[in-house]
N, C-alpha and C positions, 0 to 999 in steps of 0.2 A: 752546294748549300743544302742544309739539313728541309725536309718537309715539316710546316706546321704541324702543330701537335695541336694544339688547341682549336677549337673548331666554333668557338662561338661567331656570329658574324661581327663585331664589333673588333673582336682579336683579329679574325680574318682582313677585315680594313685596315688595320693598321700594317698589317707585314705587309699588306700589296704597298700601301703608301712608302713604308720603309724599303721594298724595292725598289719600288720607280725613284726614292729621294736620293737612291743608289747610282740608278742607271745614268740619272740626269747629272749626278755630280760627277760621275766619269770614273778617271783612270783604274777604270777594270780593264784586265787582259780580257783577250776575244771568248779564251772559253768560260770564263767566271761574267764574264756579259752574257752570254748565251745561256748559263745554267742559271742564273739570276730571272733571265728574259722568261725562259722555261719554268718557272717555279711563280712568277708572276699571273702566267697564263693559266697556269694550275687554280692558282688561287681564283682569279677572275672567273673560270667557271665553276669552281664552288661555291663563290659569292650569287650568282646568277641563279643558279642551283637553288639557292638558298631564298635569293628573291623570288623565284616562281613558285615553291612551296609556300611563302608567307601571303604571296599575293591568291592562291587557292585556296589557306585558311580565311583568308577575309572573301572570298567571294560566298564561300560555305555561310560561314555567319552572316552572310547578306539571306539566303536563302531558308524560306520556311519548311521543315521538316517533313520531308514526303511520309505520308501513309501507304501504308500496304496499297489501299486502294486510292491513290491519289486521282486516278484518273474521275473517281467519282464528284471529285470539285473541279476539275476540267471542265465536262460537261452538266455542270449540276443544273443549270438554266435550262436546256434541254432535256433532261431527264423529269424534273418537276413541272412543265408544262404538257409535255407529253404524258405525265403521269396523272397532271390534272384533268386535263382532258380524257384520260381513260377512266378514272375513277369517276369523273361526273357522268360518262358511258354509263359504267356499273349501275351508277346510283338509279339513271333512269330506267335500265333495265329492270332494277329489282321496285321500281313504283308504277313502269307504266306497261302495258301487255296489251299485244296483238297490233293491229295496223298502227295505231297510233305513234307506238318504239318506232318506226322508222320514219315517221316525221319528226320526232320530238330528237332523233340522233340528229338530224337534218339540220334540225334548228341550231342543235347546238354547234356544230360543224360548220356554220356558216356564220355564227357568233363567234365562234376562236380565229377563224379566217380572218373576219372584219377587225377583230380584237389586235389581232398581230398587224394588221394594216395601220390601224390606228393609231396604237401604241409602237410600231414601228420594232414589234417584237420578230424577227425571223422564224423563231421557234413554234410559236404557235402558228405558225400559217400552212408547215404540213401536216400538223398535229390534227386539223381540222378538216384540210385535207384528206388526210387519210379517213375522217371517221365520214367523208363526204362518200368517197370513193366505196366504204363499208356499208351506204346506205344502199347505193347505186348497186353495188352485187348482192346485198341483200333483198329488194326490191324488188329486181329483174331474176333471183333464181328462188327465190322463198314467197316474196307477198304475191308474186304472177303466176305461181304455179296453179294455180284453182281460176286464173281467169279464162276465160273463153280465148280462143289465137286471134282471132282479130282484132281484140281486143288490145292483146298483147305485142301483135305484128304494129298497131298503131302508136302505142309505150313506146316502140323500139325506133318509129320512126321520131316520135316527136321527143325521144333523146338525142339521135342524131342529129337533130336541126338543132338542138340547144347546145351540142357540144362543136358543132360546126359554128352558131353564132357567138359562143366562146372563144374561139381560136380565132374567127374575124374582127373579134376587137381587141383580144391582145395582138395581133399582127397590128390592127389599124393604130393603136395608140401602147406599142409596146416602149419608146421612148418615154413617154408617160411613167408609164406601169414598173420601169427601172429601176427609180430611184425608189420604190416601194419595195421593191423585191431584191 
């Protein structure tokens, strides 16, 4: 039997169905059943063929068109709170100077914390974090440096008690603290 010539799928269904209306009506010899049989299965995975190309243009036109930088709508929730929180940094840096910048980063640091707790935002909770942790080294290697050491040997200890009674109440009530975090 000759190969299809025409390749639309619709022509293509119809020669498979005119095979098989073949096979099923019978008296073919073995080798004209066989090249029939052969020429069906041809057709059958170019039909297939054909199905999985049409079913990848409809997933395509399901999907919204990536940009270059698509990752940056990924993470745009994280990008814009971390970004809020660095630019309210900025802001107080350039209005408030000397001891005071590192209580006022504090404040804010401990507001984006509670903010993401509250609002049940992930993002902001190391954002604040972080600007918590930038007070803490700034603190202990910049505002301590001009204090007296015993002063400073006492700073160090009574961080240590506050980040040791930290870690005793997230251990004590970290089933709590879970479903928050």
């Amino acid at each position: 039997m000759a190969k299809p010539i025409q390749e639309s799928f619709e022509a293509l269904y119809r020669q498979l169905e005119a095979a098989v209306s073949r096979l099923e009506a019978g008296g073919l010899s073995l080798e004209e059943g066989l090249a029939l049989y052969e020429e069906g299965v041809g057709i059958a995975q170019r039909l297939q063929e054909m199905l999985a190309a049409a079913r990848l243009r409809i997933a395509r036109l399901g999907e919204e068109p990536q940009a270059p930088i698509g990752w940056l709508d990924a993470y745009s929730i994280q990008i814009n709170s971390g970004l809020g929180v660095a630019l309210t940094a900025l802001l107080i840096l350039y209005s408030v100077s000397g001891d005071v910048l590192t209580i006022s980063w504090a404040v804010e640091g401990l507001v984006a914390t509670a903010a993401g707790f509250a609002i049940k935002e992930r993002t902001l909770r190391p954002s604040g974090l972080g600007l918590l942790a930038i007070c803490l080294v700034k603190g202990f290697v910049i505002d301590l440096a001009g204090v007296d050491p015993i002063y400073r040997i006492l700073s160090f200890i009574v961080l240590g008690a506050i980040l040791i009674g930290i870690s005793l109440v997230y251990t004590r009530y970290r089933h709590i603290l879970k479903t928050y975090i």
